[in-house]
C-alpha positions as MATLAB code, in Angstrom:
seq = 'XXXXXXXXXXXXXXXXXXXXXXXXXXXXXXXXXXXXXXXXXXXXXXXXXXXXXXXXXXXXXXXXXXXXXXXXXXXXXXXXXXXXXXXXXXXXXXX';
ca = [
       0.000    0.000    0.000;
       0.833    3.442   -0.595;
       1.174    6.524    1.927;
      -1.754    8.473    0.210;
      -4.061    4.648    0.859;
      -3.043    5.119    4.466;
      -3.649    8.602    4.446;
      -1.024    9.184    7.219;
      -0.235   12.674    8.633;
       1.796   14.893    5.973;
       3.281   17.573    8.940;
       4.593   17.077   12.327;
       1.543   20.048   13.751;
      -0.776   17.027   11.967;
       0.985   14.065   13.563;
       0.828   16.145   17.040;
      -2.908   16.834   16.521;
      -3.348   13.213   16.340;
      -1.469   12.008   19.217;
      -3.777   14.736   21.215;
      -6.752   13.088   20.012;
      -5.338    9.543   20.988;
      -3.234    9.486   23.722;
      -5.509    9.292   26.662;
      -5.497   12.074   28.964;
      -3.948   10.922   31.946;
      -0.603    9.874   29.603;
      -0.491   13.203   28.218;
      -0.581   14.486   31.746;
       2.639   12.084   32.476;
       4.555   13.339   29.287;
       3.788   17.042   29.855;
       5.296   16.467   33.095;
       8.807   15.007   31.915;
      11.451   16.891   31.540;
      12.742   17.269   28.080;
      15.912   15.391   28.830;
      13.364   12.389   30.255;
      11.468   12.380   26.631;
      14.596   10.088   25.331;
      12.089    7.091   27.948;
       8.915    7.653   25.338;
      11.865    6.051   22.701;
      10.086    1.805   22.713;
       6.641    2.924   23.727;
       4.756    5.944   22.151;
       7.684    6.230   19.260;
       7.651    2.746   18.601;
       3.492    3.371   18.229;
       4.428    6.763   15.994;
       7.138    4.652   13.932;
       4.458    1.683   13.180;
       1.379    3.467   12.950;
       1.895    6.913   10.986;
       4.174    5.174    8.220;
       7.701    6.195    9.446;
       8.531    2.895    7.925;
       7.360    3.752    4.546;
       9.857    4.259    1.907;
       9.719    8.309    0.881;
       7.698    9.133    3.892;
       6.662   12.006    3.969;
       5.934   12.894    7.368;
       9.249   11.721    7.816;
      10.714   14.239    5.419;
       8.616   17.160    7.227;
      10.598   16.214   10.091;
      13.944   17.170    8.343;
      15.357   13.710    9.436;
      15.975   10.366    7.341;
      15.421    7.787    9.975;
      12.193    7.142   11.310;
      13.401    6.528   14.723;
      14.983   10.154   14.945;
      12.274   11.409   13.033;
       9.475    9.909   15.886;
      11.595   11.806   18.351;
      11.155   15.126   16.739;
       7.331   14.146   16.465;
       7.237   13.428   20.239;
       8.974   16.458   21.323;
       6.681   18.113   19.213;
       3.982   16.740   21.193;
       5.325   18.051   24.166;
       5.816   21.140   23.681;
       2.261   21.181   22.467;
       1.505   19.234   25.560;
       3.483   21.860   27.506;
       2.469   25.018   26.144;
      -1.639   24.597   26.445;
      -0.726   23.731   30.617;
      -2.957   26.403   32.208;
      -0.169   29.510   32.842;
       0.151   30.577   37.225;
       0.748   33.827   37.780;
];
């Protein structure tokens, strides 16, 4: 099958939107909470689920290419500290 039959997600901002959607909320709580240095943990878990699932794998990928990497285990990194920085950045802001 091709990329376009899977229709996976073209841009990292899609990929992220899509992990927000999944990921249940308590999880997201859990990585918003990690530092960024700690992210390197999500490596055999939610990047081996980004890898497999949003066609990492496929040859001339290109979400893959949006990430400006050529391996789809660096480029699921970028996605997931993409994610939580999206993750971080909508955390309700104390004064």
């Amino acid at each position: 099958m091709t990329e376009d039959e899977h229709d996976f997600p073209k841009t990292i901002q899609e990929a992220v939107r899509l992990l927000q959607r999944l990921v249940p909320e308590p999880e997201q709580a859990k990585i918003a909470a990690m530092s960024e240095d700690e992210l390197i943990n999500q490596h055999f878990g939610l990047g081996m689920w980004i890898r497999n699932n949003l066609g990492l794998w496929e040859p001339d990928s290109v979400l893959v290419r949006a990430t400006g990497q050529i391996e789809p285990d660096d480029a699921s990194t970028v996605i997931i500290r993409a994610f939580w920085q999206r993750l971080r950045d909508d955390l309700p802001k104390v004064h």
